[in-house]
N, C-alpha and C positions, 0 to 999 in steps of 0.2 A: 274548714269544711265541716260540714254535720253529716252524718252518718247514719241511720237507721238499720239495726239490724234485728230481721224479723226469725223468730226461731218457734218454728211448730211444735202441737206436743207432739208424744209418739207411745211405742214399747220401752222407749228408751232415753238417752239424752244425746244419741251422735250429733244429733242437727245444734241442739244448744253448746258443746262441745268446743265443735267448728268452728262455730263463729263466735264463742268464745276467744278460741284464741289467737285467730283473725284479728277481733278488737283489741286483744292485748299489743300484738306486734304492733298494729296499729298507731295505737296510743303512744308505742312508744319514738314510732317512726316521726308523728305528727303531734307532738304533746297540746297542742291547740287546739285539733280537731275536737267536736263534739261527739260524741256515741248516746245513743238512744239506743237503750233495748227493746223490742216487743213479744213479748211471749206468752202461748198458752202454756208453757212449761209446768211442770206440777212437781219437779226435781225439789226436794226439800229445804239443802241449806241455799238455793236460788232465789232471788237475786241477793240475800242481805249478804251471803259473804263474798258477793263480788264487786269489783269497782265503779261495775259501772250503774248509771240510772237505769231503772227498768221498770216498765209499767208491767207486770202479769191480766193478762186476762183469764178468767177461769178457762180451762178448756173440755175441749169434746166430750171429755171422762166424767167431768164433774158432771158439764151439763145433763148429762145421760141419768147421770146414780141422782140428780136434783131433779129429774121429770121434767126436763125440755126434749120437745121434738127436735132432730133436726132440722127442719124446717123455721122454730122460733130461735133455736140455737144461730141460725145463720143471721137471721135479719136483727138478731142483737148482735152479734159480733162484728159484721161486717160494717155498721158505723161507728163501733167505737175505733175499728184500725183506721176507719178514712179518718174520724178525728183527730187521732194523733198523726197520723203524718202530713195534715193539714196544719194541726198547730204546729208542729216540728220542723216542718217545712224542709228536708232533708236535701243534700243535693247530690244521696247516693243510697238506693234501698239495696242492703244486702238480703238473700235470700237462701236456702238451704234445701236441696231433694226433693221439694213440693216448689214446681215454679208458683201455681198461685194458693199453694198452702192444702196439705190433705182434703181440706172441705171445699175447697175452691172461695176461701175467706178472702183469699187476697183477691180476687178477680177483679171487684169495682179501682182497686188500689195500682191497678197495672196500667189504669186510664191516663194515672196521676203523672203529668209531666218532667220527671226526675230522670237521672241513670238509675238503673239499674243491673246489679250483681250479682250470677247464678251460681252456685257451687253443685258439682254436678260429681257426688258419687258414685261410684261404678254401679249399675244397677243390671238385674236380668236381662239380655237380649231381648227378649221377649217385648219386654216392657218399654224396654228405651227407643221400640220403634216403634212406637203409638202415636198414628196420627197430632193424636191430641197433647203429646209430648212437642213436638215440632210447631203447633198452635202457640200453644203457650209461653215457648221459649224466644217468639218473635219479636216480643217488645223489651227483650233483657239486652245490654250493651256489651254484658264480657259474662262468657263462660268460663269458670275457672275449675279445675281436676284438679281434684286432692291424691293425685298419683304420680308416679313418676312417667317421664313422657314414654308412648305407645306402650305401658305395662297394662293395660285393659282393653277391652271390646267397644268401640263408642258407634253409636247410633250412625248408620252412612248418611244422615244428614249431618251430621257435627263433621265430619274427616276434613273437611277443607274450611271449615268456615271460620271466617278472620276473625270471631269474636272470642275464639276459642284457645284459653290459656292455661298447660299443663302446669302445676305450681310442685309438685310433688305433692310427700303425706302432710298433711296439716297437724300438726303437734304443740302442745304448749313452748314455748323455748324455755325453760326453767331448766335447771341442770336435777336429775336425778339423785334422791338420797343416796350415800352409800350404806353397803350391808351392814355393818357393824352399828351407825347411824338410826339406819330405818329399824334396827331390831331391839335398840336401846329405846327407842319412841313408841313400841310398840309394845314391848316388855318380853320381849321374845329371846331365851337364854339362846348365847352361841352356839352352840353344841344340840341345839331339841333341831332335828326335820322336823320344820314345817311348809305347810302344801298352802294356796291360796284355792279357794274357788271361787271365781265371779262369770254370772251371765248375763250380763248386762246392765242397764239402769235401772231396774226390778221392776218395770212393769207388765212382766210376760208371765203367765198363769204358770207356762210348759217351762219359763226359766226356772221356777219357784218348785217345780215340783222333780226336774233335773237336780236341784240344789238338794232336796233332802234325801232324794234314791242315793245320791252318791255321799252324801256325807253319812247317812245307814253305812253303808260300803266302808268308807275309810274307820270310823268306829272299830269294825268289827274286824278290821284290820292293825289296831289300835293307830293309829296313824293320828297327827297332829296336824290339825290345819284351822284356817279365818275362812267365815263364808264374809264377802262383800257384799253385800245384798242391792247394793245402789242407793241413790237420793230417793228414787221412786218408791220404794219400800222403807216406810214411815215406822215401821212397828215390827219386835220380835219373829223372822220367819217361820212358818209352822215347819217343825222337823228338826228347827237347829237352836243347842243350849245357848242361853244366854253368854258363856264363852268362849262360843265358836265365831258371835257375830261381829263384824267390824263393821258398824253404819260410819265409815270413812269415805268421806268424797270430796278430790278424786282421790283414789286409790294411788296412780301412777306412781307420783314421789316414792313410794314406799315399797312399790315391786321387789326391789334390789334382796327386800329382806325374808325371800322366799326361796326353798330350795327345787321349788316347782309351780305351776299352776293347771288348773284342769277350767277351762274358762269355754266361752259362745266363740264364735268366727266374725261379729261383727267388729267396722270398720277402725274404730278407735279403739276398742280391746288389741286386736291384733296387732294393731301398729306399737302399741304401746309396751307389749311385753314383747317387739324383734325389738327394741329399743333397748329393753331394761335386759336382753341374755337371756330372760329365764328358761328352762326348759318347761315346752308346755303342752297337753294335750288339751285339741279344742275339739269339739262338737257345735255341728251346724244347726241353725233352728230355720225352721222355714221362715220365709218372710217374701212380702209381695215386692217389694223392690229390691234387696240385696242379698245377690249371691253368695249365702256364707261357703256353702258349700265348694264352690268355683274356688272361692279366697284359699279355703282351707287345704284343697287338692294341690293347688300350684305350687304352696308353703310346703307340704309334706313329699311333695317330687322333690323339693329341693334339699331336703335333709332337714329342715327348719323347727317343721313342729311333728308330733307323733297324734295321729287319730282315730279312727275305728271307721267299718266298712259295712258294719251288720247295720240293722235300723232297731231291733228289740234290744232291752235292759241287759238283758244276759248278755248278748252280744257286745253292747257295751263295756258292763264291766269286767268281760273277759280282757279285752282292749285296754282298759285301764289297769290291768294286773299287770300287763307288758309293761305298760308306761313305769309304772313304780319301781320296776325291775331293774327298765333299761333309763330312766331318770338321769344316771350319774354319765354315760356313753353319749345320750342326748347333750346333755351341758357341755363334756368334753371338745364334743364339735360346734357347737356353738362359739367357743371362745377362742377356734380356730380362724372361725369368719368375720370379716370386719363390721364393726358394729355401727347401725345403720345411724346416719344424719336426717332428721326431718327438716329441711326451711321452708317448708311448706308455708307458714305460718305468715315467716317474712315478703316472701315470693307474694303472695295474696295482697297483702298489705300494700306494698308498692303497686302492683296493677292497680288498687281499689285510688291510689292516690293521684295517679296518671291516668284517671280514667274521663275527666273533662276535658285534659289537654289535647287527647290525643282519640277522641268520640266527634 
């Protein structure tokens, strides 16, 4: 079977992420199926250091800062993707949190007589009942939630409808470095605390500029820590020494070798360090589709993570003075609670593989 999986750009890299490692389980489920990537991704070390083919299209970003209109931006894009999944000829488009893609690229591509595969992160209430969400999701064959089943709000059109498959979190399946491991790789003596900070894939102005208020803050704290800046951030952060920065990605493998994190609330950051144990304070950044904040209140009711409730810097890093304090208490009870499984990954895979037989 051939495969197509299409991965929008963003703020970020959740959507490439996903079906990342969707295609991984995949491949290994089905070592003969073919995988096609298509991406506007602008993620740095994407596609060379991954396995699979990938055509890049430039995207929205680029087109923007090279002086294309929207408008010529679309009608170049949109036949390069009907091309390739003409030449490609798939006989299953995966899809990620934009059914026909932030710009509506994929729209002429949804004509195209194939299956297709929705991944449907938890999004705003707000948003998830938009006509136009219910439009566009009509000609998908299987919805799949990267959650575990009823742990979210889903649209009252999705609650009954047969297409619709909880898969849990979607996670790479690789096994985590251990600490002593991750801190030898990293050069990080046994004995120094150190903090991580990451806000995402770096492409958020307000990530970029959280990263350097709070690394000011731990400085003057003397405090040890790695900013991760993400694939998306190509070049030294403004704010942070040349060795504070770790352009590592992914990051995950190496969680283990932190005695903290102060990170964002989105969807793969968070799953990834209730994975790895760490103790961590998050802050929410707005965004039009995912409720960091929702994510981050549920986790912090349940003892999980530690957050702040002000919205000003002050208020902040008063919050983060807690966090530092109470750090060692946080971990303690973590390693109380059983430590989360994703088969997200696998779950997905097999739907995508049973999806001719049983469509």
């Amino acid at each position: 079977m051939r495969f197509l999986f299409y991965a929008s750009n963003g703020l970020g890299i959740g959507h490439l992420s996903r079906l990342l490692n969707v295609a991984q389980s995949l491949s290994k489920e089905a070592p003969s199926s073919e995988i096609l990537f298509l991406t506007q991704s602008e993620a740095a070390p994407f596609p060379e250091a991954n396995p699979f083919y990938a055509i890049r299209l430039p995207g929205r970003n680029r087109a923007r800062t090279g002086g294309l209109t929207a408008k010529s931006y679309l009608q170049t894009i949109r036949p390069l993707i009907l091309q390739a999944v003409a030449s490609f000829d798939p006989h299953v488009l995966v899809t990620d949190t934009f059914p026909e893609g932030p710009e509506k690229e994929l729209a002429p591509t949804m004509e195209w007589p194939i299956h297709k595969a929705f991944i449907f992160r938890e999004q705003h209430v707000r948003r998830a009942e938009d006509p136009y969400l219910y439009q566009s999701l009509r000609r998908y064959h299987r919805i799949l939630v990267p959650h575990d089943t009823d742990s979210i709000p889903l649209p009252s059109f999705l609650k009954s409808d047969p297409r619709l498959r909880w898969t849990g979190p979607i996670l790479p399946s690789d096994p985590l470095l251990s600490r002593k491991e991750a801190r030898e790789r990293l050069g990080i003596p046994e004995n120094r605390e150190t903090l991580l900070l990451s806000f995402g894939g770096g492409g958020d102005p307000e990530g970029k500029q959280r990263a350097k208020e709070i690394a000011t803050f731990l400085r003057g704290k003397n405090r040890s820590f790695f900013y991760a800046a993400g694939p998306l951030s190509r070049s030294l952060p403004e704010g942070i020494h040349a060795g504070e920065w770790l352009p590592l990605w992914p990051i995950r493998p190496y969680l283990r070798a932190f005695d903290g994190t102060i990170a964002s609330g989105g969807y793969n950051t968070v799953h990834e360090l209730l994975e790895a144990g760490v103790p961590s304070f998050l802050c929410d950044f707005p965004r039009i589709l995912d409720p960091q904040a929702d994510r981050i209140d549920r986790l912090a009711r349940e003892g999980r993570v530690m957050t702040h409730s002000g919205r000003t810097l002050p208020e902040l890093l008063v919050a983060l003075e807690t966090f530092l304090e109470k750090r060692e208490v946080l971990s303690d009870s973590l390693q109380k609670l059983p430590t989360p499984t994703y088969p997200g990954a696998e779950t997905a895979a097999r739907i995508l593989l049973d999806i001719l037989q049983s469509s």
